[in-house]
N, C-alpha and C positions, 0 to 999 in steps of 0.2 A: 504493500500500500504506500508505503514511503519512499520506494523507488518510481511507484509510476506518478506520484504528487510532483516529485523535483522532475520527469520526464516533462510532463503537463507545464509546470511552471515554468520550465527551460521555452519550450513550444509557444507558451504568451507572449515570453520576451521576446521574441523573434519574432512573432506575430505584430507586435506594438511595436518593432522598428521599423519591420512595410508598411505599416500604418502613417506612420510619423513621415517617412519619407514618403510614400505615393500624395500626404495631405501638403506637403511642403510645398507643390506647385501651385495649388490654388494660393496658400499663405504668399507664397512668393507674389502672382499677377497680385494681388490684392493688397502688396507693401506698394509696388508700381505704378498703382492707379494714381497714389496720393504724393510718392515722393518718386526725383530722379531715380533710374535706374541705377547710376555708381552710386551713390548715397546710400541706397541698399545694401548693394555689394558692400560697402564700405565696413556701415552697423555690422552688419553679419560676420564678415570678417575679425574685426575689431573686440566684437563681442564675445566671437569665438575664441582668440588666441589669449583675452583675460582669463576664461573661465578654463580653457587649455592649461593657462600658466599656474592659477590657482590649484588645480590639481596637480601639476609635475612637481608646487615647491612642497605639497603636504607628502607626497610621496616620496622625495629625493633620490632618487634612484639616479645614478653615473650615466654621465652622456659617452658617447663614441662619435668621433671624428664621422663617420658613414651616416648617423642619423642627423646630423648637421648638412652633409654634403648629401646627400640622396635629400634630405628634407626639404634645400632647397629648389632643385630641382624639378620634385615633383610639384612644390608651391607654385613654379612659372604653370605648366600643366593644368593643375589643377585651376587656377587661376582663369585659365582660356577659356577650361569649360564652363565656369561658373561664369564668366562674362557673354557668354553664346546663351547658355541657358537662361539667363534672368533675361536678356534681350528678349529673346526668341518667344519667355512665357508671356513676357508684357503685350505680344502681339500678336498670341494665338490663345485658345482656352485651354485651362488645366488639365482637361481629359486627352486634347490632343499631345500636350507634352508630356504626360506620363505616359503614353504609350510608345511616340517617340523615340523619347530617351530609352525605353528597355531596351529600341533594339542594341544596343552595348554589350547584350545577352549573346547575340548571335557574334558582334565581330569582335570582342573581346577574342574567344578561341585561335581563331587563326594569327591573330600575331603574336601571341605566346610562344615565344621559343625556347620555352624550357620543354614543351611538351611534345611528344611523336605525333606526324600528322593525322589528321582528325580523316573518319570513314565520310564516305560519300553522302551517307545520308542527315550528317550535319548540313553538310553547304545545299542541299534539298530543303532543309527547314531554314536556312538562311534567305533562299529564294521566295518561299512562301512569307517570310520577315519582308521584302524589298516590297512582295507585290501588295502588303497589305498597308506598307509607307506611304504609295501612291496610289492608295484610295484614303485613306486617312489625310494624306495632303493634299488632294484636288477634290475633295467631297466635301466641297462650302454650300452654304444654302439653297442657291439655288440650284444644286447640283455639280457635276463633274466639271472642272473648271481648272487653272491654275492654280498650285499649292502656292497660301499665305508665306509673306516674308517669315516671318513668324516660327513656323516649320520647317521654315531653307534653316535657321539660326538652330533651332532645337536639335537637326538634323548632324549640323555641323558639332554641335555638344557633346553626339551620341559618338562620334565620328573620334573625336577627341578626348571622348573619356575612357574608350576602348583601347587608346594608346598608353592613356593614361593608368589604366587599372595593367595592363601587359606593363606597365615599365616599375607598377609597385609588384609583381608579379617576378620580374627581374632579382628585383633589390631586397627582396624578404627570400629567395630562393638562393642566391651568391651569401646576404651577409645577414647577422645574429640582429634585430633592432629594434627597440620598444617600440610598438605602435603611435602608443600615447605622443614618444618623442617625437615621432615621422609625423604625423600628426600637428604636433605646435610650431615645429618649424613651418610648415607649409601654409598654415594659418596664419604666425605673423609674415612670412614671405607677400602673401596675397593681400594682406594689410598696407605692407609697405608699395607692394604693386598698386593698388588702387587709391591710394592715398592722394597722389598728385593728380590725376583727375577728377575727384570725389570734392576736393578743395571746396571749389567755387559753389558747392553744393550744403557744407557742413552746416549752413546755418536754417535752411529749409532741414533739415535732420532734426538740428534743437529745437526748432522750434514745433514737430512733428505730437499730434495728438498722444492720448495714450492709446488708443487704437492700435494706429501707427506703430508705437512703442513694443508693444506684445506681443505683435505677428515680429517685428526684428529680434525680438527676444525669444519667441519658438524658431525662428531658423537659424538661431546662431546657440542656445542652448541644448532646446529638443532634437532639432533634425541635424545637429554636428555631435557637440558634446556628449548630450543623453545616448543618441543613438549606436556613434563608436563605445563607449564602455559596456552598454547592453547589449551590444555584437560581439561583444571579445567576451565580455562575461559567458554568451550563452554558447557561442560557438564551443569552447571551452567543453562543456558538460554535454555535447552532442555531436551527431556523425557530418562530414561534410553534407551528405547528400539530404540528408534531413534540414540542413540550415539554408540550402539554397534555394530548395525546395519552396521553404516558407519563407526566404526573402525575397522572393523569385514574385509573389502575389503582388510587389511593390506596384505596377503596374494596373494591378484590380482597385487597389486602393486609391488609385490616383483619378480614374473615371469616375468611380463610385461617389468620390468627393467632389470633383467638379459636379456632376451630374444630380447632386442630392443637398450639398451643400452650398455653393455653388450658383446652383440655377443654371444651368451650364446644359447645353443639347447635343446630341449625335444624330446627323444626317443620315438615311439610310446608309449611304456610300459609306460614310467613316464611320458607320455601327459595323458594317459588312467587314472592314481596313482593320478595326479592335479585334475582331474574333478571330479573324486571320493572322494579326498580329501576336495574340494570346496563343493562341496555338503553335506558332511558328517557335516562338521565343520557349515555349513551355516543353516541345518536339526537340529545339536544339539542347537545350537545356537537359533532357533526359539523356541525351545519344551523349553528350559531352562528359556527362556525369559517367553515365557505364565506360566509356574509353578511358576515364581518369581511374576508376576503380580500379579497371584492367592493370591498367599499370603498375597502381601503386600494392596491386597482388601479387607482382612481378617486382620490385623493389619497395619495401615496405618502406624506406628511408622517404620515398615520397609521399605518403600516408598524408593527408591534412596540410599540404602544402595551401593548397586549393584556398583554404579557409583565409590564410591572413592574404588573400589579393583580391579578396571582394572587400571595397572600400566603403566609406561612408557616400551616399550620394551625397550631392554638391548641393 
């Protein structure tokens, strides 16, 4: 009974990080109705690497040269996406950017090279990902039409966070590194990157309702801070294939919440573009998973690698 409670409770947690990130995108459009787009990024940023820093000085744990030099790195990265994607949600709906952004699902695998090349029937579920992109991007109101700038930007995030997550995939597979650390360097990196353009902005920021205030405070607490420590915590106490599984919904949560909270619609076209999408991502996702087991049955040393290169979403 006490092993399947801590199963159960492992399973919430992980549940309540798709949650937190699939709802981040509406929270997101909804900081950018009212203030600049860098302003955003800025708080979020900003907010993050305090509450980062708060927890690295109660912890004190020894830094290493590599989570300093991989940290920053990945902070330029990181960075790009988080500036594609806040663009891109400001000018498309939240349902459309959570589905979007999963695909990272499908092309994150191919550019991992740590891993042996991926069966055919991956890039078959990759295919059924593209074709449901472009019904999701050209299925506007009045029908089939040109995909929104909007979705060129989100497209580009998905594009670049799939580099993004292969190159912390890299860096956790070569060298030993606390997350946490990888982590605040990359957050004050992307503070000091967006600093100098956010400038001219800093005082519409202050002067930002409390509204305003709380949705920057859920994407720079809940969907960075919260989110990384109850992914490390829960991955911890469970199998890869169970955590991705249930991080994998992030994209269910993300329509659900435009579409319910939101107010937010799907045109048949981009209802057809979701399920194809869903499927596609959820098809790759399984075939990737069995080829990573295979392997890591064949070298146990690679056992759970898997886990620390699924990152926080942005």
């Amino acid at each position: 009974m006490e092993r399947m409670f801590a199963v159960r409770r492992t399973d919430a947690v992980l549940l309540l990080v798709a949650v937190v990130w699939g709802s981040s995108y509406l929270v997101a459009k909804s900081a950018t109705d009212v203030l600049p787009v860098l302003a955003v990024l800025f708080a979020r940023y900003a907010l993050g690497a305090l509450a980062c820093g708060a927890v690295v000085l109660v912890r004190r744990r020894a830094w290493t040269r590599t989570e300093v030099r991989a940290g920053l790195l990945l902070g330029v990265t990181q960075a790009a996406v988080l500036v594609l994607e806040t663009y891109g949600v400001a000018h498309t709906s939240a349902a459309h950017a959570g589905l979007l952004i999963s695909l990272t699902i499908v092309l994150t695998p191919p550019l991992d090279r740590t891993r042996s090349p991926l069966p055919a029937r991956f890039y078959a579920a990759a295919l059924l990902c593209v074709l449901a992109v472009g019904l999701i991007g050209a299925g506007g109101d009045g029908g089939l039409g040109l995909p929104r700038g909007g979705d060129l930007l989100v497209l580009g995030a998905a594009l670049v966070r799939a580099g993004h997550v292969a190159l912390v995939g890299r860096v956790t597979a070569r060298h030993r590194v606390d997350p946490l650390h990888l982590t605040t360097v990359q957050m004050v990196t992307g503070t000091a990157l967006v600093l100098p353009c956010a400038a001219p902005y800093l005082g519409d920021l202050a002067a930002s309702d409390a509204a305003t205030g709380s949705r920057l405070l859920y994407l720079a607490l809940l969907c960075s801070l919260f989110a990384f420590l109850a992914q490390t915590w829960a991955v911890q106490r469970t199998s890869a294939s169970r955590a991705s599984l249930l991080l994998g919904t992030e994209p269910v949560w993300a329509v659900a919440t435009g579409l319910l909270v939101g107010g937010e619609h799907l045109t048949a076209w981009a209802a057809a573009g979701a399920a194809l999408m869903l499927a596609g991502t959820y098809w790759g996702q399984a075939v990737e998973r069995a080829h990573r087991d295979e392997g890591a049955a064949r070298d146990p040393a690679d056992a759970g690698k898997a886990l620390a290169r699924r990152v926080p979403a942005p």
